[in-house]
N, C-alpha and C positions, 0 to 999 in steps of 0.2 A: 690505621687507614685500611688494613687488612679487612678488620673486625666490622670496619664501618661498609664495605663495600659487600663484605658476607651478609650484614644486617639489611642491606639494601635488596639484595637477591632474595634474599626470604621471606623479607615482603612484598617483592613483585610476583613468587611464585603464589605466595597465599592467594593474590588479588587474582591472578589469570584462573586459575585454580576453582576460586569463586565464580566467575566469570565463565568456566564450563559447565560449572553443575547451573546455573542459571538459565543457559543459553538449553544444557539440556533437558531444564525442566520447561521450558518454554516450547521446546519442539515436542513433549509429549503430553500437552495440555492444548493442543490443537483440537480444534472441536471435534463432538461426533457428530453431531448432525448438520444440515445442510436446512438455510435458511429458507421461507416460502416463497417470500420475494425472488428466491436467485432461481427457483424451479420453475417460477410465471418463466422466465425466460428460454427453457427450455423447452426445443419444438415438440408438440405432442407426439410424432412418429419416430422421437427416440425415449416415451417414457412407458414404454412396453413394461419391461423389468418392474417398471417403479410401478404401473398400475396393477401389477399380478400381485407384489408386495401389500399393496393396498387393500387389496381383496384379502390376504392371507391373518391380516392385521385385522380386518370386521371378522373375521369368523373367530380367530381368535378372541374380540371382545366379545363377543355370543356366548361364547362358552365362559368365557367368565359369569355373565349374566345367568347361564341357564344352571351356574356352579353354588352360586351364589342363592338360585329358589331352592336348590336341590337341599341347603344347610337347612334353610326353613322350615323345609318340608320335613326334613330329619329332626329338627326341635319340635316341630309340632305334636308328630308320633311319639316323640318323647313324654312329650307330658300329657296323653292320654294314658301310655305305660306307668306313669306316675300316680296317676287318679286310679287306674285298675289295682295299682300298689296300695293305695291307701284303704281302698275299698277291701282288698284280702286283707288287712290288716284288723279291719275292723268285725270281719269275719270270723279271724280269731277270736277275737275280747269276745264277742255274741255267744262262742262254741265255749269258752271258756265258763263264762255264765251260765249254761246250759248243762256245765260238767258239774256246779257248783249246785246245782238247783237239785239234778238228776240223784248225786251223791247223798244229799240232805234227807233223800225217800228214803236209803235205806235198800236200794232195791237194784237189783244188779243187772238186770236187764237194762232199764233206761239207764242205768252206767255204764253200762259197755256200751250202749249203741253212741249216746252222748261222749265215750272217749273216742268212739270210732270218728264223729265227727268235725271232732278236734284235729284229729290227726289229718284228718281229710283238708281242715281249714288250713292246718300250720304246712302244710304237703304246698295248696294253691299260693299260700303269700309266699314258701319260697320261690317258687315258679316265677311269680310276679316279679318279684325282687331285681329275680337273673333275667326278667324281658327288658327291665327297666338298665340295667348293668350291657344288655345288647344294645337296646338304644343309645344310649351314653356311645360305645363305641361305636357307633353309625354315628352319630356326630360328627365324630372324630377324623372318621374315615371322609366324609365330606366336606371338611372342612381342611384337611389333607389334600382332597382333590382340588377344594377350590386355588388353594396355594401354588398347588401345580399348574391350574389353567393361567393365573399369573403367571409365573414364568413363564407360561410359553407365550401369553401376550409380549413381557418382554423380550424374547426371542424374535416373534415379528415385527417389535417396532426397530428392535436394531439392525434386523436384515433390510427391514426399509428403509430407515435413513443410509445403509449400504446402497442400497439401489440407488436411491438420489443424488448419494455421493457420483458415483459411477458415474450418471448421466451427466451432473452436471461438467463432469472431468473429459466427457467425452466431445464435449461440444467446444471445449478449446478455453472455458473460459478463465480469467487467470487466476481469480477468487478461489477456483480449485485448489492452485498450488497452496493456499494457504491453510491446507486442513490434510491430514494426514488418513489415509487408506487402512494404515497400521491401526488405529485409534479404532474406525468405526468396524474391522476385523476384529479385534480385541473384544470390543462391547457384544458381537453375536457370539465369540467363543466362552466370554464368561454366563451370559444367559444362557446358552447352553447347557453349561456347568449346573445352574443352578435348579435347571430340567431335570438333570438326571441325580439331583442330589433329593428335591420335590418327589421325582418319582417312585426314588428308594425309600422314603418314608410313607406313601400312599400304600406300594407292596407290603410294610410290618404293620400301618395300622389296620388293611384289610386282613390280614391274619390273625391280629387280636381281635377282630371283629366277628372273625368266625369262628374262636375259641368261643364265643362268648356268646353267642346263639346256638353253637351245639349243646353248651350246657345249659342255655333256655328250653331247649327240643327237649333233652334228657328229664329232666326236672317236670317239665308240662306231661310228657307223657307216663309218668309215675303219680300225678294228680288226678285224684278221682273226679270222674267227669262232671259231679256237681260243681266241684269246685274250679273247673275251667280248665280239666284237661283231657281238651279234645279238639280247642280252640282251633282255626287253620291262624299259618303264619300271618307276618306282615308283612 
């Protein structure tokens, strides 16, 4: 009887047991945001908060949008650096030819000038190479950036469903009680997070991005000016 009445408690404990982690995943799956129907409700001289949120929330889409031409605009320049890459490429093979032709005279004049030219070409396509290796990392770097103007969109959509929360909590209605303060604080503190996690990766690819244009600078101005070093930046 002992055994059976210990069996009985250990099963009631399991079941309440369950029965708390239920109750408390129920109370932290309360929503985050606040519905639009429940906001039509709320009088517009207490949705100050929520209309400033809302404005913070279009500039942040703006900048998504203006984040998003700026990759474009970075792939585009890319593949002009690409086509200037092919063209010193083909620079070479021409100087090459040239060394090959010069050599066959016999005559050491048109071969020296003919290797000078060579050197000149093989000087330009690596130039090239490294403008092309800069672009790449401008890509990079905006596409970095775009990810961060993400985040901070999500940053102001969850200070604005904050703000809504608020309002609607302010005005007494009971639908409030059913949604948790905790929750939509939570949701701005992890997009937040993931700001400053965005951020820190836009900081190391703008760094490699400058590694990587000075040794475009370096390279272009060690290229004889026939062959495109004298070019201004991009």
């Amino acid at each position: 009887m002992f055994q059976n009445r210990t069996k009985r408690h250990w099963v009631m404990g399991l079941a309440m047991g369950a029965s708390m982690v239920f109750l408390a995943g129920c109370g932290s799956s309360k929503a985050a945001r606040v519905d639009d129907a429940m906001m039509a409700r709320v009088p517009e001289d207490q949705l100050g908060d929520v209309r400033e949120a809302q404005l913070a929330r279009t500039k942040a889409a703006d900048n998504v949008t203006r984040a998003e031409v700026a990759v474009r605009d970075a792939e585009r320049a890319a593949e002009v650096a690409r086509r200037n890459g092919d063209a010193a490429k083909s620079r070479v093979d021409a100087e090459k030819a040239g060394v090959s032709a010069a050599e066959a005279t016999g005559q050491s004049s048109p071969i020296a000038q003919a290797r000078s030219k060579l050197q000149g070409a093989e000087a330009g396509r690596a130039a090239a190479e490294a403008q092309v290796a800069w672009h790449d990392r401008q890509i990079e770097t905006r596409k970095a950036e775009k990810d961060l103007r993400d985040a901070e969109l999500r940053v102001a959509e969850a200070q604005l469903h904050l703000a809504e929360f608020q309002a609607l909590e302010s005005t007494g209605d009971v639908r409030a009680k059913d949604m948790s303060e905790a929750n939509f604080m939570s949701a701005v503190a992890e997009a937040k997070r993931d700001v400053e996690d965005s951020r820190r990766r836009v900081d190391e690819q703008k760094r490699v991005e400058k590694d990587a244009r000075a040794q475009w600078e370096r390279l272009r101005s060690e290229t004889p000016q026939a062959f495109g070093g004298s070019g201004s930046a991009d």
